[in-house]
N, C-alpha and C positions, 0 to 999 in steps of 0.2 A: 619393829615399827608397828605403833597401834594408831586405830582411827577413832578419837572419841569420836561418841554424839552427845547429842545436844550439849555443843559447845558454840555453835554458829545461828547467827540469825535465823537464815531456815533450816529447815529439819532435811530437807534431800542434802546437806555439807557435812562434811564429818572436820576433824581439826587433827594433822598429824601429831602425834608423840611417841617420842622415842622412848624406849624402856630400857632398863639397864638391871639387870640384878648383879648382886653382891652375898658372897659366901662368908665374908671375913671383915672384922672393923674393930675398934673399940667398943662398941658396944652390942659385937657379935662376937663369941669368943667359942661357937658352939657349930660353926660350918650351918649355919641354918639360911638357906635362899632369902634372901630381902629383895624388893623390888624398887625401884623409884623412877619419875619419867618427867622428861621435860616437853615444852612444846615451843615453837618458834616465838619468838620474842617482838615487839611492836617496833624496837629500831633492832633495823639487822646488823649494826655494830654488837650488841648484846646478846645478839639470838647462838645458842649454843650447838644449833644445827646448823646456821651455817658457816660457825666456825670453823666444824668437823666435816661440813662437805669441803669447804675450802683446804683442810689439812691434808685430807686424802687428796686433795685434786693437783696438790703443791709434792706429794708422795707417789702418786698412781697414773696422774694426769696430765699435768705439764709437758713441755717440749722435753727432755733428758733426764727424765724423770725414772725412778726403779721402774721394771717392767710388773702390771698385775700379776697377785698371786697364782697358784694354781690351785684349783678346788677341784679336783678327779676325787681324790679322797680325804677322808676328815682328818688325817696325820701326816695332809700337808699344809695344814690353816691351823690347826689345834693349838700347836705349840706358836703363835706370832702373836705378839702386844697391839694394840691399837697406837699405844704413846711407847714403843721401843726406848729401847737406851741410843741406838743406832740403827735410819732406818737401811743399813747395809745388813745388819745384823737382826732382822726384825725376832728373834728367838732370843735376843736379850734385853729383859724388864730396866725400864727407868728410873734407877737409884733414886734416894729420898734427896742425896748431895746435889746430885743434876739438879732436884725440884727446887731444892732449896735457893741454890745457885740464881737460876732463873726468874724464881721468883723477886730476890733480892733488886736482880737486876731491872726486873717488870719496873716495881717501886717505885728506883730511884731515878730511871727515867720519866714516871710524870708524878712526879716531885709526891709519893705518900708515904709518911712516916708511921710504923707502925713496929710494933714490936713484935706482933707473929705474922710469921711468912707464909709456909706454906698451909699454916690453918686458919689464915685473914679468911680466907672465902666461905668456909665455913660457920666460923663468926658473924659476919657479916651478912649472908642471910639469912639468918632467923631475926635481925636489927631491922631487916628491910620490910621482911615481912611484916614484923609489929609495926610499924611507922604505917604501915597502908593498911592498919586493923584486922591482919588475918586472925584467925581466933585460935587460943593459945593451945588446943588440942590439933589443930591443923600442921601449926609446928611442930608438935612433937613427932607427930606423924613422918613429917617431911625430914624431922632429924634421924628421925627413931632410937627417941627417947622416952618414947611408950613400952612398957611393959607388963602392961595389964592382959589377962586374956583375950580378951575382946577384941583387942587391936593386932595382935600377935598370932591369933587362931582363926577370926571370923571374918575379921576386915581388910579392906583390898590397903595396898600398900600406896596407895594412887590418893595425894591428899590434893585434891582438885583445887579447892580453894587457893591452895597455896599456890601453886601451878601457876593459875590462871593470874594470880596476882604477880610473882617474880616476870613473868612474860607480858606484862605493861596491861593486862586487860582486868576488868570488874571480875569480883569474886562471884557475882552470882549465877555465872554464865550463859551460854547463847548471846556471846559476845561478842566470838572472836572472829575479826575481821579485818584482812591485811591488802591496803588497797596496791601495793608491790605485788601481789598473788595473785591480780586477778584475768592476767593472761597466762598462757601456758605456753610451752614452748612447744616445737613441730618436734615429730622423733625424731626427724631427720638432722636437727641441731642436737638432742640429747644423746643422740650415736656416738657423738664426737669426744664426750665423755667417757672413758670406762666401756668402751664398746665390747670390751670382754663381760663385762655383767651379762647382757644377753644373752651370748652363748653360754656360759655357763650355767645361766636359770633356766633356759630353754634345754638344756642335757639332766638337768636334774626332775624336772617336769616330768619329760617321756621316760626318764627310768622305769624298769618294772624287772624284778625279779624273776622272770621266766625267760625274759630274752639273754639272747648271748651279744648281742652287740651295743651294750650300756656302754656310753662314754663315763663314767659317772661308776665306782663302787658303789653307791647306795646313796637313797634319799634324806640326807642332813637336813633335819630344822634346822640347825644352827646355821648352815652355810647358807640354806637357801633364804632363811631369815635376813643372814648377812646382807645378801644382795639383792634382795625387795626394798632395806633401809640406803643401799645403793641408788639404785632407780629413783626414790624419792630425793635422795639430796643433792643429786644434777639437779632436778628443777628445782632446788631452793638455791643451791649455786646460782645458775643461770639467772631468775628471777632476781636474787638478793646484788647480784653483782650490777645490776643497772644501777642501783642507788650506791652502792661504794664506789664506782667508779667516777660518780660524780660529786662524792666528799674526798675521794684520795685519788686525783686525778694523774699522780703522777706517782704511783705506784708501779715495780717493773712488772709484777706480776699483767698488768695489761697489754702486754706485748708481747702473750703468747699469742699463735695462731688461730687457735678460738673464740677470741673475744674481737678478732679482726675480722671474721671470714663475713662473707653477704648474708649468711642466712641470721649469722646473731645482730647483725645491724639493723636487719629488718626486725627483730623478735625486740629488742631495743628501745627503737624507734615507737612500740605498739605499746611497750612499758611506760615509756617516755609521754605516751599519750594519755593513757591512762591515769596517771598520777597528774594531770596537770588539770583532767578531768574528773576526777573521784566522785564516783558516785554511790552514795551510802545507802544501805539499807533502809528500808521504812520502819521496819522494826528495832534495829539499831538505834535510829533517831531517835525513837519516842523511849527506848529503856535508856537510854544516858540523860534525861532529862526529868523522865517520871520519877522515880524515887526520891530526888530530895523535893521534889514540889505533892507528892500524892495525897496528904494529908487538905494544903491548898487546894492544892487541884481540884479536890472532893466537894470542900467547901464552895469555893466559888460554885461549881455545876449546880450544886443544888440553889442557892442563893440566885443563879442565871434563871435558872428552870423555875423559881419561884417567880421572879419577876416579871418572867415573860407570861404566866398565867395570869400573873395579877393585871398587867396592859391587855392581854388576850381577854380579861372579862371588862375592863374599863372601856375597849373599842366596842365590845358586841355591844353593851348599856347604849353605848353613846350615839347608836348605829341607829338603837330601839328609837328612841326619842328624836333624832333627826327624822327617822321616818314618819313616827307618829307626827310632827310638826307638819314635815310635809305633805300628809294627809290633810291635816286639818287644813292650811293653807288652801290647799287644791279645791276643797269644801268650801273654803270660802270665797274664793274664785269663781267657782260655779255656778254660787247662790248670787253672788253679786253682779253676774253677767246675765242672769234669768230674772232679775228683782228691778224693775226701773227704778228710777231714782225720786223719794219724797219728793213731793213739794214744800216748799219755803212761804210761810206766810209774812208779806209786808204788810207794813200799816194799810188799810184801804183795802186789800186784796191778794189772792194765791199766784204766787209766781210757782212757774213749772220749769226746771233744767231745763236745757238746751236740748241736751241730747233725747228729750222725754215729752219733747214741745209733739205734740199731734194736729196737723191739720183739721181743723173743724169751723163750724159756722157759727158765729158769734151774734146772738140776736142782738139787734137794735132797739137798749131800752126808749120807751115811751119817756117823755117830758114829765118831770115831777108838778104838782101843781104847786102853785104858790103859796106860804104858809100864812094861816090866819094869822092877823096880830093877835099877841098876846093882851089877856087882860091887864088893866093897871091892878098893882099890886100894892100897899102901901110899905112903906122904907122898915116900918115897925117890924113888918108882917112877914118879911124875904128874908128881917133878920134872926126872927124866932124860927123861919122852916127850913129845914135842914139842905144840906147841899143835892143836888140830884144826880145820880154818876154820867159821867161825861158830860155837866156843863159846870160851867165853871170850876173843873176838877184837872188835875195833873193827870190822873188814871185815863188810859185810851179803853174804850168799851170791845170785850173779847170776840176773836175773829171767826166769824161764820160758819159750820160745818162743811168740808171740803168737798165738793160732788166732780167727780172724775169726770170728762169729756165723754160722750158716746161717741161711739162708730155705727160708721151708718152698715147697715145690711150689706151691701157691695165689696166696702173694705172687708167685713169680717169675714162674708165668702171666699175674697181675693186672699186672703189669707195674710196680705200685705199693705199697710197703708198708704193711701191715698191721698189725691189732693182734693181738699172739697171747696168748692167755691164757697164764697159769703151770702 
C-alpha cells in the first residue's frame, strides 16, 4: 500500500493505492519486476479495493469463516494465493478453467455477450480509457506495451493519469475526493476485523535480532507490508459497506455480527450523515468548473475590470462638475442674499421691492405754478414745425436718474433700520 500525493484537494491528504507487481505475462517473458497500482474508485460497487477487502473479509472475517494465517515465519505465507483454487487449500493456484468457468458465468448472468472471457477486462480498459481521453502513452504504460528504454529503465510504472481516470476522478489531479471517506471509524470497531493483524504487525515491529524472545523469525517486508494493506481495507470495508448496504439491502452477508453490533451503528449513523450533508472542498469546486470555462473566464475578468474603470472615471468626472455646479450655485446665493433687490422703473416714477422698501421721509413737493398760455401759432406754421418729443408723440420721455433713499445718521450707527417719521 502506497499513499500518493498530490492527489487530493489539499496537500496535508495523501490518496491510498495499492501496488501489485508482476514477474511473468505476455508481454514479460524475461522474470523482469513490473509494477502497477490502483486507487479506490468514485462508486464502491467498482472500487477494486473494496472488492478485495470484502473477499478476505468473506475468507478471514466472517462468522465460520477459515481461521487467519499465521505469519511467525515467511514459509508460512509464502507459498498461499490471494485468489486460491480452494480457499481450504490456499497452497493451490486458481486454474485458467475455474477463470474461465466463472467468468462465463459473471456474463451471462447480467446479460453480456462477448466473445473473450477472461481477457474482456483487459480489453475493455484500455476502450474506457480512450473514451475519457487518457493520452495514448498513458495507456500503454498502464498495459505495458511500452518498450522503449525510457519507460522500461527510467520511468516509474505508476501511469497516474490512467489511475485517476479508471477510478471515476479527472486526470489532472488533486482531485480525489470521496465523500463515503470522510469519517473514520473508532479502532475499537476496526479490532473486530482481522484482530490478528495487530498482533502480528505489533511482533514484527519489536523484532530485533539480538534478542532471544522474538515471536516473529525475522522482519518481512513482504508480510509486514501485507498487513499494513490489511489495516487499510477494514476501513474501506467498513466505510464502503454503509452505501452497499443501502443498494443491496438484502444481501446475507449483512447478518453477520459485525455490521449489527452498537459501535458499527453508531459509526453508520455518522456515514449516513455525512453523505446526506457532503460538503466539498473549496478547491475542488472551483477545479471542476475552471477548465472548461478558463479561456471565458479570463475574458470576461478583464472586459468586468475594464468596465468598472471606465464607470469609476465616469462617476469621478461627474462628481467634479456636480461640485463645481454647486459651488457656483452657493456663489450665487450668497451674492443674492447680500445684493438688495433693483428697483423697477414705472411710467411716472421708481418703484422699490418690497422687501427693499426703507422707511424714510418723503418731502412735500411745493405746488407747481400755473403754465403760461401758450402763443397763438398759425395752422400753416405747426404744420411745417416738426413734432416735439413727448407732445403729441407716442414716445414716453426717459426716466430720471435713480437717487437711492438716505439713511439718516442714527439708523447707520444702529446698524439696523429704523422707522422714520414723515
Amino acid at each position: 500500500m502506497l499513499d500518493l500525493e498530490d492527489e487530493t484537494p489539499r496537500s496535508d491528504e495523501t490518496a491510498p493505492c495499492m501496488i501489485t507487481t508482476m514477474r511473468q505475462g505476455k508481454q514479460n517473458q524475461h522474470g523482469k519486476i513490473e509494477y502497477m497500482g490502483c486507487m479506490r474508485n468514485v462508486d464502491p460497487v467498482l472500487c477494486p479495493l473494496s472488492a478485495l477487502a470484502f473477499y478476505f473479509f468473506h475468507r478471514w472475517g466472517r462468522q465460520g469463516a477459515q481461521p487467519f494465517p499465521s505469519l511467525r515465519q515467511p514459509e508460512d505465507y509464502y507459498g498461499h494465493y490471494a485468489f486460491p483454487g480452494s480457499v481450504r487449500v490456499p497452497e493451490r493456484p486458481l486454474s485458467y478453467a475455474t477463470q474461465l468457468d466463472w467468468s462465463r458465468k459473471m456474463f451471462q448472468a447480467v446479460g453480456i455477450h462477448a466473445k473473450e472471457k477472461s481477457h474482456a477486462p483487459r480489453k475493455q480498459g484500455p476502450r474506457l480509457a480512450e473514451l475519457r481521453g487518457v493520452p495514448e502513452a498513458q495507456i500503454r504504460r498502464a498495459g505495458r506495451w511500452n518498450t522503449d528504454a525510457m519507460t522500461g529503465v527510467y520511468l516509474s510504472y505508476l501511469p497516474r493519469k490512467f489511475m485517476r481516470s479508471i477510478a471515476g476522478f479527472p486526470q489532472r489531479g488533486n482531485a480525489y475526493f470521496l465523500p463515503r471517506a470522510q469519517e473514520i471509524p473508532d479502532e475499537a470497531l476496526c479490532a473486530r476485523i482481522w484482530p490478528e493483524v495487530d498482533v502480528w504487525l505489533e511482533r514484527m515491529e519489536a523484532y530485533h535480532p539480538d534478542r532471544t524472545d522474538n515471536e516473529v523469525v525475522r522482519l518481512d517486508l513482504a508480510g509486514s507490508g501485507f498487513l499494513r494493506l490489511l489495516r487499510t481495507l477494514r476501513v474501506i470495508l467498513l466505510q464502503d459497506s454503509v452505501v452497499l448496504r443501502q443498494r443491496f439491502p438484502r444481501h446475507p452477508l449483512w447478518a453477520d455480527p459485525l455490521f449489527n453490533c452498537e459501535e458499527y451503528r453508531r459509526f453508520a449513523a455518522r456515514v449516513e450523515s455525512s453523505l446526506v450533508n457532503v460538503v466539498t472542498p473549496e478547491e475542488l469546486t472551483m477545479q471542476k468548473y475552471w477548465p472548461a470555462q478558463e479561456a471565458v473566464a479570463k475574458l470576461r475578468h478583464e472586459a468586468a475590470i475594464a468596465a468598472i474603470k471606465q464607470a469609476t472615471e465616469i462617476v469621478r468626472v461627474n462628481s467634479e462638475v456636480v461640485r463645481s455646479i454647486s459651488d457656483r450655485l452657493d456663489k450665487i446665493e450668497r451674492s443674492a442674499a447680500s445684493t438688495p433687490p433693483a428697483p423697477v422703473w414705472v411710467p411716472g416714477f421708481w418703484a422699490e421691492p418690497a422687501a427693499s422698501r426703507r422707511p424714510r421721509s418723503i418731502p412735500v413737493p411745493a405746488p407747481a405754478p400755473a403754465p403760461a398760455p401758450a402763443p397763438a401759432v398759425s395752422e400753416a406754421a405747426a404744420a411745417s414745425s416738426p413734432p416735439q418729443a413727448g407732445v403729441g408723440s407716442a414716445h414716453h420721455a426717459p426716466p430720471p436718474p435713480y437717487v437711492p433713499p438716505l439713511l439718516s445718521l442714527s439708523t447707520f450707527y444702529a446698524g439696523r433700520l429704523t422707522s422714520v417719521a414723515p
